[in-house]
C-alpha positions in Angstrom: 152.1 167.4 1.3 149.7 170.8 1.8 152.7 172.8 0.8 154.0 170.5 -2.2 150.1 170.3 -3.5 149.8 174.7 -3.0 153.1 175.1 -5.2 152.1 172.9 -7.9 148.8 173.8 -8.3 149.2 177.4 -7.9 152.0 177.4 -10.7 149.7 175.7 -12.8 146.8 177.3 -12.1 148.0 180.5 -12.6 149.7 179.2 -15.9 146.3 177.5 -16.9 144.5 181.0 -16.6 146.6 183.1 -18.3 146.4 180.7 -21.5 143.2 181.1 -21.2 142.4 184.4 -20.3 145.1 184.8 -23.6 143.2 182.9 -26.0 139.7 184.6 -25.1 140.9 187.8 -25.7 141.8 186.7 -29.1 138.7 185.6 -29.9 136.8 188.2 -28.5 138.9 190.5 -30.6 138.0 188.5 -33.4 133.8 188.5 -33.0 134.5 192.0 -31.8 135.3 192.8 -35.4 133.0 190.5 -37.0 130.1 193.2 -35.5 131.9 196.4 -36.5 129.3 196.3 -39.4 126.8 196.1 -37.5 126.8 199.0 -35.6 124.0 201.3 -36.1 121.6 199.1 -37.4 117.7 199.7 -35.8 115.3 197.2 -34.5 112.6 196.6 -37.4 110.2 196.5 -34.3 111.5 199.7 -32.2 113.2 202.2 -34.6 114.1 203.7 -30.8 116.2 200.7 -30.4 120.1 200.6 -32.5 122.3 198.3 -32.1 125.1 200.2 -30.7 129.1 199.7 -29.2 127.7 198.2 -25.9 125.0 195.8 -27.9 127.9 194.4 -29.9 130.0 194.5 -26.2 127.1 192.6 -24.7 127.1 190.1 -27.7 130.6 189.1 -27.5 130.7 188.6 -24.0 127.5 185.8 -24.2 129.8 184.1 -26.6 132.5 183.9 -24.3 131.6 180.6 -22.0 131.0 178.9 -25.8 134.6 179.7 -26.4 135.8 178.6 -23.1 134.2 175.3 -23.5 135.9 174.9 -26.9 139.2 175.9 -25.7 139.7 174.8 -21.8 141.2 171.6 -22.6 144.1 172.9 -24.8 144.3 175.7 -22.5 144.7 173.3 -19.4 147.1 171.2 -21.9 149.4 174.3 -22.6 149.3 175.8 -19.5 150.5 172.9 -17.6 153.3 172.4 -19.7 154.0 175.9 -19.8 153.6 175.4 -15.7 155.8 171.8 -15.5 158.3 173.1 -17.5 158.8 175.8 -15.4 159.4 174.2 -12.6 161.5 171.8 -14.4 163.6 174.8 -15.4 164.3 176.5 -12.0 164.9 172.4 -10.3 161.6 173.4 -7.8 160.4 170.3 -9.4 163.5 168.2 -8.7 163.6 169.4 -5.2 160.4 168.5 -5.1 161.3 164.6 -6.3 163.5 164.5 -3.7 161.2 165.1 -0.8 159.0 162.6 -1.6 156.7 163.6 -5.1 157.0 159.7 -6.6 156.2 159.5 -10.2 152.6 157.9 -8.5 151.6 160.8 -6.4 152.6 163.0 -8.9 150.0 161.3 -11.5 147.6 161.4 -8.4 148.0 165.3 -7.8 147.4 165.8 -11.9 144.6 163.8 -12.2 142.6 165.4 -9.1 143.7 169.1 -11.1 142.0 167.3 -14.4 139.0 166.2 -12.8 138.7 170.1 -11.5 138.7 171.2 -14.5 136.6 168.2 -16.0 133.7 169.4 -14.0 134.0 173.0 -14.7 134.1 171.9 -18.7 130.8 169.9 -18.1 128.7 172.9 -15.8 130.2 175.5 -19.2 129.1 173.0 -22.0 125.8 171.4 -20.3 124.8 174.4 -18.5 126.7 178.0 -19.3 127.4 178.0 -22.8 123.8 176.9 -24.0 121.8 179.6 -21.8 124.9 182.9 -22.8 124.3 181.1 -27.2 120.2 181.6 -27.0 121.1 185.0 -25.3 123.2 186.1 -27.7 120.7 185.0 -30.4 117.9 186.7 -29.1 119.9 189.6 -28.7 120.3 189.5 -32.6 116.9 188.7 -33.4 116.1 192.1 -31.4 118.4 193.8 -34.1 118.2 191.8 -37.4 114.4 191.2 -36.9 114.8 187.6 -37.9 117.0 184.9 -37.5 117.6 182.7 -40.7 118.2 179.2 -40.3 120.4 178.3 -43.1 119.7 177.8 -46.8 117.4 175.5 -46.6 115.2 176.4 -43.2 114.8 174.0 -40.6 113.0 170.6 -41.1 110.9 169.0 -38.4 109.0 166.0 -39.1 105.7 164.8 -36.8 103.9 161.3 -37.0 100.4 160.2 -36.3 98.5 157.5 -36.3 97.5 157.8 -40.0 99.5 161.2 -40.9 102.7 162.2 -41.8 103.5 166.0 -41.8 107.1 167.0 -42.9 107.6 170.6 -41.6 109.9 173.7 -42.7 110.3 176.6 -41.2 112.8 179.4 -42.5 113.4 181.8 -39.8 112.7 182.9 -36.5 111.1 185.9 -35.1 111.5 186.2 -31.1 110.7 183.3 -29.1 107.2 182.1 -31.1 107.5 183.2 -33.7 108.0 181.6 -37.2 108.6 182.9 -40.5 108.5 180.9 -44.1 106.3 178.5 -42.7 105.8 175.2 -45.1 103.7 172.1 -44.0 103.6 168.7 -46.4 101.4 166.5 -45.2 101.6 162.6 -45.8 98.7 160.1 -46.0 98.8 156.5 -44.6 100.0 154.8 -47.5 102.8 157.5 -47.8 100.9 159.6 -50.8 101.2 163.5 -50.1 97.6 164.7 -49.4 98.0 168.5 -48.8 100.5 171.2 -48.5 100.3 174.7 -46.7 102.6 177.4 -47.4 102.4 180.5 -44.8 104.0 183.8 -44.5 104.5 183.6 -40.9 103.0 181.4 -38.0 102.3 181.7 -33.7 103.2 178.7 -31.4 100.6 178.5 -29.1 102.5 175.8 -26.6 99.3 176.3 -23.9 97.2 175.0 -26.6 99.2 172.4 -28.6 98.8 173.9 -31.8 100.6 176.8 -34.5 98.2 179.7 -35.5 99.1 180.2 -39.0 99.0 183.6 -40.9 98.2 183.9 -44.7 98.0 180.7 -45.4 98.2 179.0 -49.3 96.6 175.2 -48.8 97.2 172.8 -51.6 94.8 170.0 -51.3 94.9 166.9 -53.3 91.2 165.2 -54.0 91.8 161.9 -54.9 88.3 160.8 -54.6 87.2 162.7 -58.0 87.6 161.0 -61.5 90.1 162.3 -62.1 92.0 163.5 -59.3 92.2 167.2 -58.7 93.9 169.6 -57.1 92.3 172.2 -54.9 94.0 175.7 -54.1 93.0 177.6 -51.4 94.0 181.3 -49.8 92.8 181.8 -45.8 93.9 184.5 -43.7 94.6 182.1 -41.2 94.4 178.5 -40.2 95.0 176.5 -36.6 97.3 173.7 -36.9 97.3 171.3 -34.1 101.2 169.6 -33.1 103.4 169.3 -30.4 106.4 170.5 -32.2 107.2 173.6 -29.7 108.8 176.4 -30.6 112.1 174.7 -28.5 112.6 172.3 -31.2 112.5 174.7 -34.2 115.1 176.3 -32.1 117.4 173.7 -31.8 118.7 174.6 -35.4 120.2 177.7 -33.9 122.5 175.9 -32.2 125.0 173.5 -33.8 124.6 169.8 -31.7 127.9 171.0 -29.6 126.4 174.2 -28.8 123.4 172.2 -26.8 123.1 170.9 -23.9 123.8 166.9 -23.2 119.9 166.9 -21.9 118.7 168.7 -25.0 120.5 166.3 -27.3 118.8 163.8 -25.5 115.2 164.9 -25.9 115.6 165.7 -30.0 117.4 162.1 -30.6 114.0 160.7 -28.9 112.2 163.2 -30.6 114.1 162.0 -34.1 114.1 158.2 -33.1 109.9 158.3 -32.9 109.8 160.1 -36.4 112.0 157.2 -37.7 114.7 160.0 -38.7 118.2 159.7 -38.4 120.0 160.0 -35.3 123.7 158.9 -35.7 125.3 162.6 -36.0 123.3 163.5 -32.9 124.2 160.4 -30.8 127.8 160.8 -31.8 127.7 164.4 -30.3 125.9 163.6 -26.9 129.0 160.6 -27.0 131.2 163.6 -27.4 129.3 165.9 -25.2 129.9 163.3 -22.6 133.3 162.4 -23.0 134.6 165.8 -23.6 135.3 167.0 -20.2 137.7 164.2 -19.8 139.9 165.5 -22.0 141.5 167.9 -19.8 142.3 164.6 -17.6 144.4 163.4 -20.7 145.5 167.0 -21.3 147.5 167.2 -17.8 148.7 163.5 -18.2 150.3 163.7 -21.1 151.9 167.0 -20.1 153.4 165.2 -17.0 156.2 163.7 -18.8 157.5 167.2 -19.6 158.1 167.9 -16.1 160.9 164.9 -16.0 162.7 166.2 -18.8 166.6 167.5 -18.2 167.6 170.8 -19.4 168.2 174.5 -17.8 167.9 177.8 -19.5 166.8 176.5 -23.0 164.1 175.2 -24.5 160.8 176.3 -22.7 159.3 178.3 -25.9 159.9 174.9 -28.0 158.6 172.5 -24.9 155.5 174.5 -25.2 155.4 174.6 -29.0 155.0 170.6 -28.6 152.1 171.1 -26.4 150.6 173.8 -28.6 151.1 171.7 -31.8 149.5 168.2 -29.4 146.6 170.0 -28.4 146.0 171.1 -31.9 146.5 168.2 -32.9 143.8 166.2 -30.5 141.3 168.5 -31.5 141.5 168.2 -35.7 141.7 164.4 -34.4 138.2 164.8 -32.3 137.0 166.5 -35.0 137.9 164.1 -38.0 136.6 161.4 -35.5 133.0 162.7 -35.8 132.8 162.9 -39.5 134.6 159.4 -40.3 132.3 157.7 -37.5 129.3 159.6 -39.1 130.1 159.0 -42.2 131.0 155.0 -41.6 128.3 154.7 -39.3 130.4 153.5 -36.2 129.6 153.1 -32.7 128.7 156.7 -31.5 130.4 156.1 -28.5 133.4 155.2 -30.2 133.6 158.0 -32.4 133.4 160.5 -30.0 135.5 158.2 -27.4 138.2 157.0 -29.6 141.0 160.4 -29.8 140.5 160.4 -25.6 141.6 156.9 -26.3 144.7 157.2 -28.3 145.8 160.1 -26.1 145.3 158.3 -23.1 147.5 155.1 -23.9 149.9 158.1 -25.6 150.4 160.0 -22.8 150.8 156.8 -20.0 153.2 155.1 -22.2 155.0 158.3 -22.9 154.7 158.6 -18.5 155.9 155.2 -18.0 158.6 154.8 -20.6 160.7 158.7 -19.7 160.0 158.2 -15.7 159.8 154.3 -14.8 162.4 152.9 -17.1 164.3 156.3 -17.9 
């Protein structure tokens, strides 16, 4: 059994790692380009500092576990076909058959080499790939001076007892500091009482509050007759929250890109602001059930290894498991918007392609090996 568990899992390890190793050269090459521009641009806040060859080396690298995580399952997927088929081709895995490797134990052997590589998907996507994504952020923050969070900016919203403040904030500046900083603040009865616009603002986390810098405050008195609006310019202004400069942050990463505890702590953080959590809970759904997908990825390439056929067909065999594991994953994707969208179950958006592939891939088992 030691030596029947060592061939198989060698041949498809080593197949696994060369996919792998394959497709993150490719992308690699790929970012790798995407900084050629780049090169020679100076740190606005050390001219000393210029974002050289090895910068843009470093930076590609810290993006590598985010592209491991993405890709692992089809590469576990391809490589074991590639790996199965292999066998199939030179009879090791008929040979095998024969001394003992029932259609059972050999779904047994898979599954432990899914749950391996289950548990190294969920240390790269809860642990690895968030830490190497801030990295490679702050790296370009060093560089670009600030970090732009989209068209729009990133919007926060706080509640008090009898407040309301809808934040925006449209780019970073190293860890605390904010940029395009715009505060509308609500009254009880939902009425807007004030707005402040500032040019940039501190996070002071130690003392619960933002130190804001050349601030424009918009105050609206609705105690004259009639109301009035009062403009004020202050060089700067202390405005107590506990928004911290982690959740400003979080726009940086798309909700895949975090970590299955982060997601956590923002969909509280959204639920007790009354704002919508659906697209978030659907990702920690997915974050969750993602790893398992390499256990569907090596049982629905099982059935390969029971096909008949000698010196033909391997590049097409593994052209099916190409085109399948492309497949699951514009299938995991169209899950998330259409369960977003719809408003389903998060966990059935993010559980349902596992599903399908599952009952695929044990029917497709059952029907070529037990009744074939």
């Amino acid at each position: 059994m030691k030596t029947m568990r060592k061939l198989i899992y060698g041949e498809l390890l080593w197949a696994i790692g060369f996919v792998a190793l394959a497709f993150l050269a490719l992308f690699a090459f790929f970012d790798l380009i995407e900084e050629l521009p780049a090169l020679g641009q100076r740190s606005p806040f050390d001219p000393a500092l210029e974002y050289g060859l090895w910068q843009a080396l470093l930076y590609v690298a810290l993006l590598l576990p985010s592209h491991l995580y993405e890709l692992l399952p089809i590469a576990v997927l391809i490589g074991a076909v590639f790996g199965l088929v292999r066998l199939a081709q030179s009879s090791e895995f008929t040979i095998l058959r024969t001394s003992g490797l029932g259609p059972g134990l050999a779904l047994r052997q898979m599954l432990v080499l899914g749950m391996a590589f289950a548990a190294l998907t969920f240390v790269l996507g809860d642990y690895v790939a968030p830490w190497s994504d801030r990295q490679a952020q702050q790296l370009k923050a060093t560089f670009e001076g600030q970090i732009r969070l989209g068209q729009t900016g990133a919007w926060l919203k706080e509640r008090g007892d009898q407040r309301q403040v809808s934040v925006n904030v449209a780019a970073l500046e190293g860890p605390n500091e904010l940029r395009g900083v715009r505060l509308f603040e609500f009254d009880a009865s939902g009425r807007i009482a004030r707005t402040l616009s500032a040019e940039r603002a501190t996070v002071v986390p130690e003392r619960g509050l933002w130190q804001l810098h050349q601030v424009q405050l918009h105050q609206f008195d609705t105690q004259a007759d009639p109301p009035r609006l009062l403009v004020q310019q202050l060089p700067s202004l202390d405005w107590p929250t506990g928004l911290s400069a982690d959740m400003v942050s979080v726009a940086l990463l798309r909700p895949d890109r975090m970590s299955a505890w982060g997601l956590y702590q923002y969909i509280e953080h959204l639920q007790a602001n009354s704002q919508a959590t659906q697209r978030y809970e659907i990702e920690l759904w997915r974050k969750l059930f993602f790893p398992l997908s390499c256990v569907v990825m090596v049982v629905l390439a099982l059935p390969f290894a029971y096909l008949h056929f000698r010196s033909k067909g391997l590049a097409a065999y593994v052209f099916v498991g190409v085109m399948l594991g492309l497949s699951f994953v514009l299938l995991s994707n169209m899950f998330v918007y259409i369960g977003n969208l719809l408003a389903w179950r998060p966990w059935l958006a993010a559980a349902a392609p596992a599903l399908l592939y599952s009952v695929a891939s044990l029917g497709a088992f059952g029907w070529l090996v037990l009744r074939r």
